[in-house]
C-alpha positions as CSV (number, residue, x, y, z in Angstrom):
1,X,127.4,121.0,159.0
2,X,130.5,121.3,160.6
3,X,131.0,117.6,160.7
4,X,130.4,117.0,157.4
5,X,133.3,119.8,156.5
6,X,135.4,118.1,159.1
7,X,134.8,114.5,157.4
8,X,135.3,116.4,154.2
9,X,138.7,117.8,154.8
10,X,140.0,114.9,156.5
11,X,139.6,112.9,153.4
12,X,141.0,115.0,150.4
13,X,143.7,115.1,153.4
14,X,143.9,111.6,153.3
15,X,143.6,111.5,149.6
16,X,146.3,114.3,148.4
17,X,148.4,112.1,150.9
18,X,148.3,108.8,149.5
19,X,148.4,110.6,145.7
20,X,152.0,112.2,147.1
21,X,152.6,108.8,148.4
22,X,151.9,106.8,145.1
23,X,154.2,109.7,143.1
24,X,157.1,109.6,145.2
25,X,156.9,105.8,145.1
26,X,157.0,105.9,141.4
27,X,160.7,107.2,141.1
28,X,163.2,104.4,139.6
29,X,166.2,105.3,141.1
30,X,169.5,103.8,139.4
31,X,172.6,103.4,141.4
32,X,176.1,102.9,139.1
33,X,179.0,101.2,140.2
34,X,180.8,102.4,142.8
35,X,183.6,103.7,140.8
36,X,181.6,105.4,138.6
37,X,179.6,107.2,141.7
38,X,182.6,108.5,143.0
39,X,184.0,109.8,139.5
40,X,180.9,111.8,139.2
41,X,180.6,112.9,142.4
42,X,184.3,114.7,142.1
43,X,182.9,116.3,138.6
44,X,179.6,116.9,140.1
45,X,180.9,118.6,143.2
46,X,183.1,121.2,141.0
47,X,179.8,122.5,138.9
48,X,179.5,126.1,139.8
49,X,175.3,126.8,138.1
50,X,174.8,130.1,136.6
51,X,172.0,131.4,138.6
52,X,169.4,129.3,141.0
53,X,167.2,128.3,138.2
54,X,170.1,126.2,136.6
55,X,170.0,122.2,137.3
56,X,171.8,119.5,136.4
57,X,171.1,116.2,134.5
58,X,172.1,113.3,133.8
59,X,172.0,111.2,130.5
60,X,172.9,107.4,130.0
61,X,173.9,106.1,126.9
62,X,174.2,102.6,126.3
63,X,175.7,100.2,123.1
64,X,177.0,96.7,123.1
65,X,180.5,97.5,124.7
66,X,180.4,100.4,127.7
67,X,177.7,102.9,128.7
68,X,178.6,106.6,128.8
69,X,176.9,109.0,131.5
70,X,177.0,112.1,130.6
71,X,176.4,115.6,133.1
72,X,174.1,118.2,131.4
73,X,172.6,121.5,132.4
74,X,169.1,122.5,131.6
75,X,167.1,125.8,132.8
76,X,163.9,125.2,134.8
77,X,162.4,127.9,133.6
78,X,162.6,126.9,130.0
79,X,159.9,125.3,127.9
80,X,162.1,123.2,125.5
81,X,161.3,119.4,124.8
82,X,164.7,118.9,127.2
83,X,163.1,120.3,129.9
84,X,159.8,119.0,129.7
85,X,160.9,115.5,129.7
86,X,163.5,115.8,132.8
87,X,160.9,117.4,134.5
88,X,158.4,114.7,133.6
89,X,161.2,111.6,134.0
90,X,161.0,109.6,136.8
91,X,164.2,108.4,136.8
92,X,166.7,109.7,139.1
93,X,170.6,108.6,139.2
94,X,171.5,108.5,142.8
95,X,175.1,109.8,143.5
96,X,176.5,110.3,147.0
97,X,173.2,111.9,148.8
98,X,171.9,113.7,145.9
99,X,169.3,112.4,143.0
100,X,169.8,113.8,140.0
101,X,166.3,113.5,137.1
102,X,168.5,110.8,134.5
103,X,167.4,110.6,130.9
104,X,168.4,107.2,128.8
105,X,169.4,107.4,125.1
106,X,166.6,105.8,123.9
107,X,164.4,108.8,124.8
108,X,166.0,110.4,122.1
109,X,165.6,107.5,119.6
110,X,161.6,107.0,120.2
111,X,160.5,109.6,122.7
112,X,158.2,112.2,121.3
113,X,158.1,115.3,123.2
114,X,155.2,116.7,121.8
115,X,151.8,114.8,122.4
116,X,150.2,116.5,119.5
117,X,152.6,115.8,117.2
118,X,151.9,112.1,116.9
119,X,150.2,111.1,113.5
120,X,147.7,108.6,114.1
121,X,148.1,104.5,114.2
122,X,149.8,103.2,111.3
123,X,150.9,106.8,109.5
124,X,153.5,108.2,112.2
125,X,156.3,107.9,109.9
126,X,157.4,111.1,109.4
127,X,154.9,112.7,111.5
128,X,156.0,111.8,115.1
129,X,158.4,114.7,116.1
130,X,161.8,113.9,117.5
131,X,164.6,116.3,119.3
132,X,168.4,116.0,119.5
133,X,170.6,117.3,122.2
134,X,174.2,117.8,122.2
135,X,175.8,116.5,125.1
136,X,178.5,119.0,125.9
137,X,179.1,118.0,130.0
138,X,181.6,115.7,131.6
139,X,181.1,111.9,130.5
140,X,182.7,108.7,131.9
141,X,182.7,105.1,129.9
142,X,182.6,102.2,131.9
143,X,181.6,98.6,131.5
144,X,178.5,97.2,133.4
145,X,180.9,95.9,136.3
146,X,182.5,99.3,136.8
147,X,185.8,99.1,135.0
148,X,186.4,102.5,134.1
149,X,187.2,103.2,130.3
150,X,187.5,106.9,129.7
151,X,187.1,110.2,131.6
């Protein structure tokens, strides 16, 4: 009896190890130009966050002449379609040390936050719901090489 136990723990062991494995290996990490990094990191290190359960974010924006990346705030503790979605992102921007959950504009253009709120193939016009956020943090343009437009 105690053997099998034994041979039973060691493989949900085994198996929530490889699962955390296979998550962690799952993250997309984006690294930005290196004047871009160093931009942020000077805004990022000034945030003071109202209380531990505070985060920050980032968003990246995208058209046919610069990108804009954008620093938000979201609660953790909140269950708004904002917060769902960073939380369930696996995208990270990396800046300096620190990985911070990225979102990309078109998550806002086709993203739908709410599973059951989809219509059903071939009538989601006008069903799917969508959500907005107003971007009110520090943003930076820059081209794709680095060149830095506007702070």
């Amino acid at each position: 009896m105690k053997i099998h136990h034994l041979i039973r723990s060691s493989l949900l062991f085994l198996f929530l190890n490889c699962m955390t494995l296979m998550a962690v290996g799952q993250e997309i990490l984006y690294v930005f130009p290196d004047s871009v990094e160093r931009i942020l990191e000077q805004h990022l290190s000034k945030y003071s966050l109202n209380n531990d359960k505070e985060r920050v974010y980032l968003d990246l924006a995208r058209n046919d002449e610069f990108y804009r990346l954008t620093i938000g705030t979201y609660f953790v503790d909140r269950d708004d379609d904002l917060t769902r979605w960073i939380k369930a992102s696996n995208r990270l921007g990396l800046v300096n040390t620190k990985k911070y959950p990225l979102l990309i504009d078109v998550d806002f253009d086709f993203g739908a936050p709410e599973e059951t709120a989809l219509g059903t193939f071939g009538k989601r016009e006008g069903k799917v719901k969508r959500t907005r956020v107003l971007m009110h943090g520090f943003s930076v343009k820059f081209t794709k090489n680095g060149t830095i437009l506007k702070e």
